[in-house]
Short mmCIF file of the C-alpha atoms (twelve columns), coordinates in Angstrom:
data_MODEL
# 
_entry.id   MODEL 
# 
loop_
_atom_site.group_PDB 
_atom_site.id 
_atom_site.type_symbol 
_atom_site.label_atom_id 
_atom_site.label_alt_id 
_atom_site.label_comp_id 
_atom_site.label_asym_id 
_atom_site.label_seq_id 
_atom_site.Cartn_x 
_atom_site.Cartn_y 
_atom_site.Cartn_z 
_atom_site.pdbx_PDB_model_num 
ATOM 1   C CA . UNK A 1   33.801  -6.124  -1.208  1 
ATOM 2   C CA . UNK A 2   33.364  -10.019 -0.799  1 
ATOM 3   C CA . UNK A 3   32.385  -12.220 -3.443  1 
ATOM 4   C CA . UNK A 4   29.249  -13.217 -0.990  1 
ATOM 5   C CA . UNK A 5   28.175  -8.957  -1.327  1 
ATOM 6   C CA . UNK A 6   28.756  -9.233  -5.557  1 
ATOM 7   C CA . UNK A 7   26.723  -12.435 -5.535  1 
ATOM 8   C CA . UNK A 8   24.087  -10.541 -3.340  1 
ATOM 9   C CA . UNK A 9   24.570  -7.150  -4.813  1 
ATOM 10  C CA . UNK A 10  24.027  -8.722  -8.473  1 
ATOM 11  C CA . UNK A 11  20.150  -9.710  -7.508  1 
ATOM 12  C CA . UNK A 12  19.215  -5.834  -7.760  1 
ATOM 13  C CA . UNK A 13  20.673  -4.909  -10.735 1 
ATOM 14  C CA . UNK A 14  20.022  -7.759  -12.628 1 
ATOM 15  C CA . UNK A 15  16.587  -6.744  -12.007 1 
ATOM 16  C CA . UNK A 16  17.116  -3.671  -13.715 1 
ATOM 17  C CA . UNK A 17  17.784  -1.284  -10.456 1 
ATOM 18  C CA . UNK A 18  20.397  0.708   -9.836  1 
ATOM 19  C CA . UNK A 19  21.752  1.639   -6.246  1 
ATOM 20  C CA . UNK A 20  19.588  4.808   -6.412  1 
ATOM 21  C CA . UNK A 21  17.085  3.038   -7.099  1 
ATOM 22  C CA . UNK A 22  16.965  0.752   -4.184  1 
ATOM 23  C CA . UNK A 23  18.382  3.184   -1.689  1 
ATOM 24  C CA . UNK A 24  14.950  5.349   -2.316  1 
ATOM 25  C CA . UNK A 25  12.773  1.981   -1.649  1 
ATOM 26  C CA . UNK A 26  14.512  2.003   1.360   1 
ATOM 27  C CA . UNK A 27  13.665  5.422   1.962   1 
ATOM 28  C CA . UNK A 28  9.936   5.211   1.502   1 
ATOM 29  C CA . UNK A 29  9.817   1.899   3.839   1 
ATOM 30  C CA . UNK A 30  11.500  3.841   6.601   1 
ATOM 31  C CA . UNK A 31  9.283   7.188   5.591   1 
ATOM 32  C CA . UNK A 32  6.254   4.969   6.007   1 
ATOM 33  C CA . UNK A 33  6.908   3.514   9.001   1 
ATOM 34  C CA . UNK A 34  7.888   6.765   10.704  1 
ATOM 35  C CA . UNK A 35  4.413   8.130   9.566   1 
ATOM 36  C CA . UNK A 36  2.714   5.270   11.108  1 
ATOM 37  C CA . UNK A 37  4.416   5.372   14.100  1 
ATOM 38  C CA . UNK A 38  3.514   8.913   14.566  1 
ATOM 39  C CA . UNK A 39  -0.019  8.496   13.647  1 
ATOM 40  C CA . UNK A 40  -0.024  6.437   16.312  1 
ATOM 41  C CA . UNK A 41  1.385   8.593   18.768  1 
ATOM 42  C CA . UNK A 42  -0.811  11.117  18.080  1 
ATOM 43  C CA . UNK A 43  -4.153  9.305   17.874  1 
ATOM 44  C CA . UNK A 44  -2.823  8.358   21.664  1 
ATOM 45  C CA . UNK A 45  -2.437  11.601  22.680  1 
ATOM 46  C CA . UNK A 46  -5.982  12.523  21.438  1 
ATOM 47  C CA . UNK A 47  -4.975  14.048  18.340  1 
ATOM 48  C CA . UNK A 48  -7.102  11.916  15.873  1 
ATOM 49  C CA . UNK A 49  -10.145 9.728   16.114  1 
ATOM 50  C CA . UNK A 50  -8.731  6.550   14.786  1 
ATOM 51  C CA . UNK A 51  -5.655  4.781   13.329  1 
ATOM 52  C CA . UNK A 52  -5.337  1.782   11.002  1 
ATOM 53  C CA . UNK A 53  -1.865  0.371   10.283  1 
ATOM 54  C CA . UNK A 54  0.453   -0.508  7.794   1 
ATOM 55  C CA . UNK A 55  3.248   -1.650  9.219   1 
ATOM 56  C CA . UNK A 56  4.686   -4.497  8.216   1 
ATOM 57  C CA . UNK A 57  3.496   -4.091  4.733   1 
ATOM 58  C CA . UNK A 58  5.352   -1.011  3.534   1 
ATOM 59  C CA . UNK A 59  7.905   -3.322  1.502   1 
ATOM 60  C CA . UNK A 60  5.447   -4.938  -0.757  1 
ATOM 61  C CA . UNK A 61  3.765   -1.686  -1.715  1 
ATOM 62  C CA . UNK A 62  7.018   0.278   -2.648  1 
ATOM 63  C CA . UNK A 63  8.006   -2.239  -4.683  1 
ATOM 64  C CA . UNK A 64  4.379   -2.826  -6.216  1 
ATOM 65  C CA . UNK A 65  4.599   1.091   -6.637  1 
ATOM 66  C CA . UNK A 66  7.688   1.135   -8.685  1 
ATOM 67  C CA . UNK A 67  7.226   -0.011  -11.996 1 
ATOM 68  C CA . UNK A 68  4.172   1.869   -12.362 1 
ATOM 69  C CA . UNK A 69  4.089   5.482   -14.229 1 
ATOM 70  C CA . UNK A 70  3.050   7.760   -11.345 1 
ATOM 71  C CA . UNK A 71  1.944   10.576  -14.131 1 
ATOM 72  C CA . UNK A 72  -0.009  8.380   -16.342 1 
ATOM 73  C CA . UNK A 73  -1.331  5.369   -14.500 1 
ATOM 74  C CA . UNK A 74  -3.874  5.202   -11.562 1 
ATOM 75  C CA . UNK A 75  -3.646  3.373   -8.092  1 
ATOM 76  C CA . UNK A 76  -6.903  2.578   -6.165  1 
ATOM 77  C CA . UNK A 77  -5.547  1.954   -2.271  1 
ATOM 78  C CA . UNK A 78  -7.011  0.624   0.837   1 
ATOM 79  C CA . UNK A 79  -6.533  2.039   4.134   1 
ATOM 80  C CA . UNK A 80  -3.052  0.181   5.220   1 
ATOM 81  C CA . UNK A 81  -1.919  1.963   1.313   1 
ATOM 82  C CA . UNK A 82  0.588   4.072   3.163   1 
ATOM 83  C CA . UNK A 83  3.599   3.332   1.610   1 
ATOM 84  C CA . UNK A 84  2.126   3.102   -1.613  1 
ATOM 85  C CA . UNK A 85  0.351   6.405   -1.785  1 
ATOM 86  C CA . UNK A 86  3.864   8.257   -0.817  1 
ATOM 87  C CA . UNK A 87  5.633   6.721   -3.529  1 
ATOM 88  C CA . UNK A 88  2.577   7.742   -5.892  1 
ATOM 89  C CA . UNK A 89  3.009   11.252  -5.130  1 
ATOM 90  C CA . UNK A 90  1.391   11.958  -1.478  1 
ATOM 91  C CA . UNK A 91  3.100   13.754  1.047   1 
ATOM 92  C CA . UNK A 92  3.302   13.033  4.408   1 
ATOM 93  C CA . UNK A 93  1.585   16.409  5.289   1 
ATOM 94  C CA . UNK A 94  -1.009  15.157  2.990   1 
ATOM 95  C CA . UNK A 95  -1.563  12.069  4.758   1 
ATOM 96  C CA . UNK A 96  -1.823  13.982  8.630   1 
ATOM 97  C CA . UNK A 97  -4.259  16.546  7.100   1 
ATOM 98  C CA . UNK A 98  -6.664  13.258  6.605   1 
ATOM 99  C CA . UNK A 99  -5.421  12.368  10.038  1 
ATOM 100 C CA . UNK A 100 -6.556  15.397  11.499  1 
ATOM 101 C CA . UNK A 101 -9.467  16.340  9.610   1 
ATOM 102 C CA . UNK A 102 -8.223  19.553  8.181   1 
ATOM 103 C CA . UNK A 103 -10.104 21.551  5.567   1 
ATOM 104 C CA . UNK A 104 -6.562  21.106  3.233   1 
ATOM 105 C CA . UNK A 105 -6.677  17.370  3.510   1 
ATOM 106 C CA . UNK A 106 -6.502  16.114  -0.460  1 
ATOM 107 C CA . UNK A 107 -8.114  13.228  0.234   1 
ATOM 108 C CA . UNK A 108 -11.467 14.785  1.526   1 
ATOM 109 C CA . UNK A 109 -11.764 18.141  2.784   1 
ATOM 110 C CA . UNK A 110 -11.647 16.316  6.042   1 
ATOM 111 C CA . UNK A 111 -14.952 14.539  5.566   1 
ATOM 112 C CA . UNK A 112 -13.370 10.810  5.519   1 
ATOM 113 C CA . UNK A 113 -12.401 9.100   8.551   1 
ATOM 114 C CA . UNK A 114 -8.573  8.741   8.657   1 
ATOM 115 C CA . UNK A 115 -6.928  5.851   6.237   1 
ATOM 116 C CA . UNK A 116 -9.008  6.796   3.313   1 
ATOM 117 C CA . UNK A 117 -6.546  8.055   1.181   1 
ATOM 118 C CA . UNK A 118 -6.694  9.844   -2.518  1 
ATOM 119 C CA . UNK A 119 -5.204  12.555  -4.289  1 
ATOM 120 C CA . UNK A 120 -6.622  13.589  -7.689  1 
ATOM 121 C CA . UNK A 121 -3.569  15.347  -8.817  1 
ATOM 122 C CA . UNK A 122 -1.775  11.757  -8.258  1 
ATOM 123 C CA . UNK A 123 -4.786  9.343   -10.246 1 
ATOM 124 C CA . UNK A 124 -5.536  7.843   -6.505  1 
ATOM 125 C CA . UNK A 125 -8.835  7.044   -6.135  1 
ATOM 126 C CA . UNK A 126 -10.315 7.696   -2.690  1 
ATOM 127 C CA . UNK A 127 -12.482 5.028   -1.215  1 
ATOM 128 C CA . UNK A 128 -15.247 4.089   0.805   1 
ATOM 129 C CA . UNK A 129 -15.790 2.769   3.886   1 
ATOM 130 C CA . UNK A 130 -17.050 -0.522  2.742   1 
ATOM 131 C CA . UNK A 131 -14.780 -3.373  2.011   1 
ATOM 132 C CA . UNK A 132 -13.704 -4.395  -1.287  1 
ATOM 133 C CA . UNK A 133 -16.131 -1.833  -3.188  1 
ATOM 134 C CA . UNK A 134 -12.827 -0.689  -4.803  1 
ATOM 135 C CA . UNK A 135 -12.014 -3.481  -6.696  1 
ATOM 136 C CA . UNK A 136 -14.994 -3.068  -9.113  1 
ATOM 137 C CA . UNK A 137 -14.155 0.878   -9.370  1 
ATOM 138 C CA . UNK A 138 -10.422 0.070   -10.264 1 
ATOM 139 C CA . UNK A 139 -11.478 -2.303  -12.809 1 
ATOM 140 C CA . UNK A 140 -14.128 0.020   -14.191 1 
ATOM 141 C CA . UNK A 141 -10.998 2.421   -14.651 1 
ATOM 142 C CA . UNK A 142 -8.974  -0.297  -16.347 1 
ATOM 143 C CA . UNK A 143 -12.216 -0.756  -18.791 1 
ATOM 144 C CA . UNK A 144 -12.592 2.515   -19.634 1 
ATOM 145 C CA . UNK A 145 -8.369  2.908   -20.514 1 
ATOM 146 C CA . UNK A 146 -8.679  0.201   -23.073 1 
ATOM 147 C CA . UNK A 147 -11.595 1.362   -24.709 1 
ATOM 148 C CA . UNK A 148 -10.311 4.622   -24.796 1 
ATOM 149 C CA . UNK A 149 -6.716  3.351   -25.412 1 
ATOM 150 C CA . UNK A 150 -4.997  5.896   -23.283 1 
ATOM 151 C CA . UNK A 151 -1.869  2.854   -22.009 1 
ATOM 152 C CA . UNK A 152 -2.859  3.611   -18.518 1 
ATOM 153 C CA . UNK A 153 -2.799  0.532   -15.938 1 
ATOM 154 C CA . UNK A 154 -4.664  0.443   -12.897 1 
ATOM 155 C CA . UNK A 155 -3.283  -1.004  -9.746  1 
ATOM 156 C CA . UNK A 156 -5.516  -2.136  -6.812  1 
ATOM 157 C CA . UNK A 157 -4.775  -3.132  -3.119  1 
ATOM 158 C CA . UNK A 158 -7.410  -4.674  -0.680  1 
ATOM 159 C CA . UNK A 159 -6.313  -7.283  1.861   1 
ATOM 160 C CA . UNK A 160 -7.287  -10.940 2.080   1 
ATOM 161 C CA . UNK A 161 -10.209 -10.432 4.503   1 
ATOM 162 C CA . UNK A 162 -11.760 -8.231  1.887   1 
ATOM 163 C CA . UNK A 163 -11.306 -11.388 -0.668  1 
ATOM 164 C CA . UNK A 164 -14.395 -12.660 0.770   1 
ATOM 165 C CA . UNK A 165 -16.715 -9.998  -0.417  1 
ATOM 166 C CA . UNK A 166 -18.692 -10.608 -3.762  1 
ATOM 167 C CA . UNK A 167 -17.514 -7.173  -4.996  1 
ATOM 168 C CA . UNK A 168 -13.972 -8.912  -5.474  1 
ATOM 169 C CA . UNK A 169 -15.107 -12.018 -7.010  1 
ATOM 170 C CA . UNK A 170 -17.086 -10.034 -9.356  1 
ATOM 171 C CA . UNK A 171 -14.036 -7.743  -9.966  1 
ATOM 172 C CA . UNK A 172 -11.973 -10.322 -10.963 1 
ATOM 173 C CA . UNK A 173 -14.306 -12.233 -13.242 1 
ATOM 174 C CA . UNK A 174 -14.954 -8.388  -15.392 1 
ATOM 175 C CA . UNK A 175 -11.619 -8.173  -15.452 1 
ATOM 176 C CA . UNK A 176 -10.668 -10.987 -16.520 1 
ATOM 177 C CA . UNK A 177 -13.445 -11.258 -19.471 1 
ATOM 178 C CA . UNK A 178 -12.477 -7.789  -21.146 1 
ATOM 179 C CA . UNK A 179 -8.210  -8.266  -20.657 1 
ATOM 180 C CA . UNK A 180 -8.407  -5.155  -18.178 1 
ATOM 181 C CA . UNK A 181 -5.489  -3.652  -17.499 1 
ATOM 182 C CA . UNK A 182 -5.174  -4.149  -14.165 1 
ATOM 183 C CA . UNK A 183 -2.981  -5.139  -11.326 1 
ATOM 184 C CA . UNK A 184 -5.162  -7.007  -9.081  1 
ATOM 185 C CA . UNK A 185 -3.179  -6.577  -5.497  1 
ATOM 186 C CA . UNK A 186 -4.194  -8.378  -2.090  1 
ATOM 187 C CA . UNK A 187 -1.868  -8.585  0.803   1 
ATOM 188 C CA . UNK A 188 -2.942  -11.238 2.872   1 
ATOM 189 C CA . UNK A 189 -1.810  -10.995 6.043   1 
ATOM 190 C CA . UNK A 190 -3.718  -13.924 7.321   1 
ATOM 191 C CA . UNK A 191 -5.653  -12.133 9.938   1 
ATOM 192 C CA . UNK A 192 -9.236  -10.388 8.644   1 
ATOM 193 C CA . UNK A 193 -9.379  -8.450  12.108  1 
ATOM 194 C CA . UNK A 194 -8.963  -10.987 14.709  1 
ATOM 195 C CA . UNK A 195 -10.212 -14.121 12.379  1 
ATOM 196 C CA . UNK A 196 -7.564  -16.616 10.976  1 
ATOM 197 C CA . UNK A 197 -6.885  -17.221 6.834   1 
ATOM 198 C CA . UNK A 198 -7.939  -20.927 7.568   1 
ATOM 199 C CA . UNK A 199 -12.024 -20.184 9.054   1 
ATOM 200 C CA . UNK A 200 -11.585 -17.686 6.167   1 
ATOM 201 C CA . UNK A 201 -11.155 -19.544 2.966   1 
ATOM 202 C CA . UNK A 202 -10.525 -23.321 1.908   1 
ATOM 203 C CA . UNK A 203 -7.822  -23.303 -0.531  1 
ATOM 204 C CA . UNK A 204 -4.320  -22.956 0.072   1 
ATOM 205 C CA . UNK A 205 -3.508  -19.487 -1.132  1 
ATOM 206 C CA . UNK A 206 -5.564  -15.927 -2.665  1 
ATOM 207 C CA . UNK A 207 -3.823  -16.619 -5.499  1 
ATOM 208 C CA . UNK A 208 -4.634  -20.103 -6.598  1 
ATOM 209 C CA . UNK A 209 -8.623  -18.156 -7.287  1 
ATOM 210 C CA . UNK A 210 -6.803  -16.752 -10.085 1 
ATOM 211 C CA . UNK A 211 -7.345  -20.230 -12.124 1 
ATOM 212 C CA . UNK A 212 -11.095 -19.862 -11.531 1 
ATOM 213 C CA . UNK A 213 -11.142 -16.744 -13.372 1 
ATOM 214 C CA . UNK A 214 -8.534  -17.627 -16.529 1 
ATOM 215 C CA . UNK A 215 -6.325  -15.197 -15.429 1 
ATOM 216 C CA . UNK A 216 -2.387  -15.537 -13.919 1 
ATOM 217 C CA . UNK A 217 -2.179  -16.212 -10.541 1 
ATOM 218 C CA . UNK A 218 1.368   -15.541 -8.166  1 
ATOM 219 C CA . UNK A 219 2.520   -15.211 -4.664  1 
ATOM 220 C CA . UNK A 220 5.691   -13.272 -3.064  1 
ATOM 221 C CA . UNK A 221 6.796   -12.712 -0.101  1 
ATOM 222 C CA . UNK A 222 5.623   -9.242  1.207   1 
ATOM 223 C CA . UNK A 223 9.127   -9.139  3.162   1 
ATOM 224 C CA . UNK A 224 11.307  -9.590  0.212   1 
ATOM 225 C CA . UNK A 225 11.148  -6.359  -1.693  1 
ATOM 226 C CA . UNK A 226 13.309  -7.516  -4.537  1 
ATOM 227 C CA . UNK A 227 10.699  -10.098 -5.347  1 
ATOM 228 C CA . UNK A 228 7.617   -8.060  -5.332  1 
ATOM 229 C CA . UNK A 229 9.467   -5.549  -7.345  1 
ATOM 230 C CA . UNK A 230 10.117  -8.630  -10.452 1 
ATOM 231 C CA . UNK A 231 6.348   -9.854  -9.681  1 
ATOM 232 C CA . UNK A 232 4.691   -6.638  -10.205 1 
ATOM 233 C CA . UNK A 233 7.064   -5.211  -13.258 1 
ATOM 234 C CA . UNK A 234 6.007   -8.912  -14.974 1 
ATOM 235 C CA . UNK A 235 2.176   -8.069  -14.383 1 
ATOM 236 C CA . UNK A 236 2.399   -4.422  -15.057 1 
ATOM 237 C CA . UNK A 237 4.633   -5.254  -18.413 1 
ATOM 238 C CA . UNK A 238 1.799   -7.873  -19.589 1 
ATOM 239 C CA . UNK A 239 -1.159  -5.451  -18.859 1 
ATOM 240 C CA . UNK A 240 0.793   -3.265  -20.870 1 
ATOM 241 C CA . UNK A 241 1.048   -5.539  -23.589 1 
ATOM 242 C CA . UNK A 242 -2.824  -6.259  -23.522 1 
ATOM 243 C CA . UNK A 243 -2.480  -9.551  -22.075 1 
ATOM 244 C CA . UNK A 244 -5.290  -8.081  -19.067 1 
ATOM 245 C CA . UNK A 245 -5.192  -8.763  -15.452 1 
ATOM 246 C CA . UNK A 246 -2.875  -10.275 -12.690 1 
ATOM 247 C CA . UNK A 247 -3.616  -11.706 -9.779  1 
ATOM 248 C CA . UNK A 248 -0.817  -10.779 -7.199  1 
ATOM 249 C CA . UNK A 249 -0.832  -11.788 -3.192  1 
ATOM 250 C CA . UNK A 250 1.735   -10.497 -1.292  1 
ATOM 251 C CA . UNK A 251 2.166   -12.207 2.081   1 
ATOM 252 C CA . UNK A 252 2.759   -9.848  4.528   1 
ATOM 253 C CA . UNK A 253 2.985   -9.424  8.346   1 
ATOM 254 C CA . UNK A 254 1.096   -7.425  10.053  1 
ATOM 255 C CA . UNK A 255 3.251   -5.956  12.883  1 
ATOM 256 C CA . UNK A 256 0.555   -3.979  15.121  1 
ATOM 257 C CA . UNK A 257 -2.867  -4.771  15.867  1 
ATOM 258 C CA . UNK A 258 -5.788  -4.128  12.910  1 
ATOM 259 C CA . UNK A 259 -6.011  -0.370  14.414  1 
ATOM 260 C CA . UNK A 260 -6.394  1.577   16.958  1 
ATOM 261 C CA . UNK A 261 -9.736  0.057   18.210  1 
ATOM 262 C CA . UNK A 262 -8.178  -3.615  18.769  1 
ATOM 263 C CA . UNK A 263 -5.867  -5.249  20.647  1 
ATOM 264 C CA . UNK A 264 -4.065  -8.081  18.936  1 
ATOM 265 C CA . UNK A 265 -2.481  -9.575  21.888  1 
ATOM 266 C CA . UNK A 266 -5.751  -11.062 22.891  1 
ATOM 267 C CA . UNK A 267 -5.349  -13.224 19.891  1 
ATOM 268 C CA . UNK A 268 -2.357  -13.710 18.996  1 
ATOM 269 C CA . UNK A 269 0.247   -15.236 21.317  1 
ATOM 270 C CA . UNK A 270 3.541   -13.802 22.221  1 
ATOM 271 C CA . UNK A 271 5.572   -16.493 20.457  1 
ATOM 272 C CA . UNK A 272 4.037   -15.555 17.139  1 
ATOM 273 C CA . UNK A 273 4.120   -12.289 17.501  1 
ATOM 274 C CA . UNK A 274 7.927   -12.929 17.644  1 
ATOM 275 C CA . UNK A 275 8.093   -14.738 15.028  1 
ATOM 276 C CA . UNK A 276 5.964   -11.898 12.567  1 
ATOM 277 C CA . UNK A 277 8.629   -9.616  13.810  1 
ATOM 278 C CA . UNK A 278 11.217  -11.310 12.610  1 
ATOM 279 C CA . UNK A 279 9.980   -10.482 8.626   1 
ATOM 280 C CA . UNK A 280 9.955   -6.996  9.124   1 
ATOM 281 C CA . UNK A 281 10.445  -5.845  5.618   1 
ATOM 282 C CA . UNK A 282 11.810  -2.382  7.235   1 
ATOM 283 C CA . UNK A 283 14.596  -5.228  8.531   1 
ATOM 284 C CA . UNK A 284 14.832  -7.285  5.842   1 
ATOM 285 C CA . UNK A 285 15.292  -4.733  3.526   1 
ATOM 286 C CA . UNK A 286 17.674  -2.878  5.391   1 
ATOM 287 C CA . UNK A 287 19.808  -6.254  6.098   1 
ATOM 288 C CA . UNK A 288 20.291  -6.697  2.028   1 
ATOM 289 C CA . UNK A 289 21.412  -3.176  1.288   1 
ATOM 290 C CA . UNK A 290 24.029  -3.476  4.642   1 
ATOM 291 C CA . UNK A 291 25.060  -6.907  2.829   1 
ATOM 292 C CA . UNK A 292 25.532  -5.546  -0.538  1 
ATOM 293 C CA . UNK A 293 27.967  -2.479  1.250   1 
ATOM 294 C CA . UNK A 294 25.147  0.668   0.313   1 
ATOM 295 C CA . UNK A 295 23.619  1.277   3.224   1 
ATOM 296 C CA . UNK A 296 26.487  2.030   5.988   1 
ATOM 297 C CA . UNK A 297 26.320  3.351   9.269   1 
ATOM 298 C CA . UNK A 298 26.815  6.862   8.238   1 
ATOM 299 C CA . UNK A 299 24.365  6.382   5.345   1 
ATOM 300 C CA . UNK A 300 21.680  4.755   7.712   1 
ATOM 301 C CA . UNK A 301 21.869  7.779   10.122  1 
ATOM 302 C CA . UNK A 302 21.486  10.367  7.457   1 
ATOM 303 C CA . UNK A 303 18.500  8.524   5.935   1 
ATOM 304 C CA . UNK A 304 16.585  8.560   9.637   1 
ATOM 305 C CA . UNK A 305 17.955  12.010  10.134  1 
ATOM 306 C CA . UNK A 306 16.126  13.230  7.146   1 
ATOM 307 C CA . UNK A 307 12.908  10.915  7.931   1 
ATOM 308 C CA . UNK A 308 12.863  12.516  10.882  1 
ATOM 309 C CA . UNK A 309 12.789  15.693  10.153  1 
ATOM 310 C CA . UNK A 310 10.319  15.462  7.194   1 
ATOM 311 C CA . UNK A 311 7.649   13.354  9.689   1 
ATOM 312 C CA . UNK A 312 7.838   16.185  12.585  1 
ATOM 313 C CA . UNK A 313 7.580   19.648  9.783   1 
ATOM 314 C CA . UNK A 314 5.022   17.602  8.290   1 
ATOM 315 C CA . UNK A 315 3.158   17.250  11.452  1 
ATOM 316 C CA . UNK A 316 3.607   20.645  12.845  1 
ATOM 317 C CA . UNK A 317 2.025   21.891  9.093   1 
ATOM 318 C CA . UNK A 318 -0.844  19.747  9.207   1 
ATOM 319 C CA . UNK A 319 -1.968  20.693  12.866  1 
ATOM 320 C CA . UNK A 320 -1.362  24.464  11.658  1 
ATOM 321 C CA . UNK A 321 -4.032  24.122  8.758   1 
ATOM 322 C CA . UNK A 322 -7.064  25.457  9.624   1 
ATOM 323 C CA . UNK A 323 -10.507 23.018  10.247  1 
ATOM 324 C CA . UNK A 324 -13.411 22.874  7.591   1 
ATOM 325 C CA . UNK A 325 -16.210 25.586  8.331   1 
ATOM 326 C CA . UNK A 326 -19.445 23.762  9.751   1 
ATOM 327 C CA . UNK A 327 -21.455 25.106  6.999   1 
ATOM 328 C CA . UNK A 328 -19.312 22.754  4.264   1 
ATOM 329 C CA . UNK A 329 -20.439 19.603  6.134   1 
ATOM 330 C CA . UNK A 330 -23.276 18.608  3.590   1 
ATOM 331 C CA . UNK A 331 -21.118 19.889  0.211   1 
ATOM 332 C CA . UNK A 332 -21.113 16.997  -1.924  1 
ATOM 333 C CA . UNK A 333 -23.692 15.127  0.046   1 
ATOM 334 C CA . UNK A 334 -27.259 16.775  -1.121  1 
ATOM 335 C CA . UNK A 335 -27.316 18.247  -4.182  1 
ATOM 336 C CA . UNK A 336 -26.492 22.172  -4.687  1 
ATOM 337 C CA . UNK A 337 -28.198 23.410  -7.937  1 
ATOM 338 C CA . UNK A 338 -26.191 24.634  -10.754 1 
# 
């Protein structure tokens, strides 16, 4: 091995990971793309009403994901959460059966549109439609940990559009006031829709709102997975301490258009959509662990062997399960009697 792979090899495990370790990140970026790619590929062929991506993303949530205690601690996504919610325990059978509306889907009984995901069993919270109403329900969980004092932390994700909604300023002040331990996530991918970060907000960064609220503040770049792995462990270490909230932006590309119903190219140029590309955290990733001599060709190939195969039996299992019964529609809507 060179002395350039040791110098580069060092980085992980001076984090605290071993090769495991990031091998499995790896796996889980390359997992989640795979499942959005075939999401896509179905809703396409008619298979699902509606798609909203992740891509581009997935290497900021694994390592958000990893210092947390999947048993014990509770994540409330949004709807690009993909990577995320596999590494907190979802399957990617669970995530079609949302896809496809089945009566099995964990997240809903098939009563949510796609990309609002949850799993009980896992302590993820499934949310609503509206934009940045999770924020305030995360931090409500947070609360209600300290005062019971069960060590749980809370971790949230929203992206920077959603930043703009009163629910998140409101979050973050709560938080802030009661040392809530919560990891206050937004990856900003500088593009709410079709509308740029700058007719968005005035300040530089998300993160710099932090001061306004007396809490920490910190960005990292949503394409180096190493660093949002040593960000996150910091804030999830201090709201374990007691030391409340952290405000962490991850700044991420966003590879594909906002979902299914849009069509980025009509506002974003071909030029930058090169240049996005070129931060792929799926490539990024995969170029460090080549570097550092752990991910060869042989090991590459058995790693998208096995992706494969898990994304196709997971799809031919969730378009097997059977639909919910019309007569469930209104369960949990209107109230049933004892």
């Amino acid at each position: 091995m060179s002395a350039e792979a040791k110098t580069v090899q060092a980085r992980h495990r001076v984090l605290g990971l071993s090769d495991q370790d990031v091998l499995e990140m790896y796996y889980y970026v390359a997992l989640a793309r795979a499942l959005d790619e075939r999401m896509w590929v179905l809703q396409r062929a008619g298979k699902a009403m509606f798609v909203i991506s992740g891509a581009g993303h997935e290497g900021c949530q694994v390592a958000a994901m990893w210092p947390m205690d999947k048993k014990l601690d509770w994540f409330v996504p949004y709807y690009r959460s993909v990577a995320a919610c596999l590494v907190k325990g979802m399957t990617a059978t669970d995530m079609l059966l949302g896809l496809f509306a089945r009566a099995t889907d964990p997240s809903s009984g098939g009563r949510q549109m796609p990309g609002h995901y949850g799993h009980p069993r896992f302590k993820i919270l499934s949310t609503s439609s509206p934009v940045g109403t999770q924020y305030p329900h995360a931090v409500g969980i947070a609360y209600a940990s300290r005062l019971r004092r069960t060590g749980e932390v809370t971790m949230v994700s929203i992206g920077e559009g959603g930043t703009s909604q009163g629910d998140w300023h409101e979050a973050l002040n709560f938080a802030a006031i009661h040392k809530c331990p919560v990891l206050l996530i937004v990856e900003n991918n500088e593009l709410a829709i079709s509308v740029p970060l700058r007719k968005q907000m005035a300040v530089s960064s998300v993160a710099v709102r932090a001061a306004g609220y007396g809490m920490p503040g910190v960005t990292a770049d949503g394409s180096d997975v190493l660093e949002c792995f040593r960000v996150t462990r910091e804030a999830y270490d201090r709201a374990k301490r007691g030391e409340g909230p952290t405000l962490i932006e991850f700044a991420v590309p966003r590879l594909g258009s906002h979902s299914s119903d849009d069509q980025q190219e009509r506002y974003r140029s071909r030029e930058e959509l090169e240049q996005v590309r070129k931060r792929d955290p799926l490539l990024t990733f995969r170029a460090y662990l080549e570097r550092v001599g752990l991910l060869t060709q042989g090991t590459l190939q058995d790693m998208t062997d096995r992706v494969r195969r898990e994304i196709d039996l997971s799809t031919d299992e969730a378009d097997r399960a059977p639909l919910p019964q019309p007569d469930t529609a209104t369960r949990h809507v209107f109230y049933e009697g004892e």
